[in-house]
Residue, then its C-alpha position, 0 to 999 in steps of 0.5 A: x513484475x511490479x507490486x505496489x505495497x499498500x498500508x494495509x500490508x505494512x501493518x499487517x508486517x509489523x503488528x502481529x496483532x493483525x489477522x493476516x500477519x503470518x500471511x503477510x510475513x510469507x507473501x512478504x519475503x515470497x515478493x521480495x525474492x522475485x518481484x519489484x515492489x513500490x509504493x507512494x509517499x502518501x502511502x509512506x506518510x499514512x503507514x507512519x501515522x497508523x504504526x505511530x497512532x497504534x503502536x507508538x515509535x518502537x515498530x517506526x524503525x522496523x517500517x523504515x526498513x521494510x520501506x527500504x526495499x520498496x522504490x518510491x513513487x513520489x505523488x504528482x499534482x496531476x495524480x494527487x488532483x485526479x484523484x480528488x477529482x474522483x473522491x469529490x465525485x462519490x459519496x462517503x463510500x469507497x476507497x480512502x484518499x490515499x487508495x484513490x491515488x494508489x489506484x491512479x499510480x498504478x494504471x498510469x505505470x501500468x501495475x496490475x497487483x497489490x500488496x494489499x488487505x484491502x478490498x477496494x483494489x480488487x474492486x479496482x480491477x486489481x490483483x492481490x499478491x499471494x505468497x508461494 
């Protein structure tokens, strides 16, 4: 099975600060052993911008290392516009951006779980990866 990793889970990974860091490290090392996991550039870039924004560049290495083992999907024009198309047409409530895209990614490739300590992909019809 396919398990797209999102922001949410990265960080919760490397800042043992996060409530759900134990958590993350089990589901973690449980996915790694049994399951393909991808996630998007866009989710690459705001991973980075989160870690370096909270925590400087010391943790940026260890992301790099947690995103090795991750395929990436690289964003098309016509995911990136779908997915503005939908943002566009909601309020300030909802999913950010970079969910938007995640969630177009994931049903045109057909992955049905996240990685993820995030809401709105359950909402989305997603499931959310557990660790065994």
């Amino acid at each position: 099975m396919t398990v797209l990793v999102d922001t949410s889970a990265f960080y919760a990974l490397l800042s043992s600060r996060d409530p759900n860091h134990a958590s993350a490290r089990q589901t973690f090392e449980a996915l790694l052993e049994r399951e393909v996991l991808v996630t998007t550039n866009y989710v690459l870039v705001e991973s980075i911008s989160l870690v370096h924004g909270r925590h400087g560049r010391g943790p940026l290495r260890d992301l790099r290392a947690l995103v090795e083992v991750c395929e990436p999907l690289w964003v098309d024009v016509e995911t990136h516009d779908a997915a503005v198309e939908r943002l566009t047409r909601r309020g300030r409530e909802g999913p950010s951006f970079v969910d938007l895209v995640s969630f177009e990614m994931m049903r045109d490739r057909e992955i049905g779980v996240a990685f993820a300590y995030d809401g709105d992909f359950v909402r989305e019809g997603f499931v959310l990866a557990e660790g065994d």
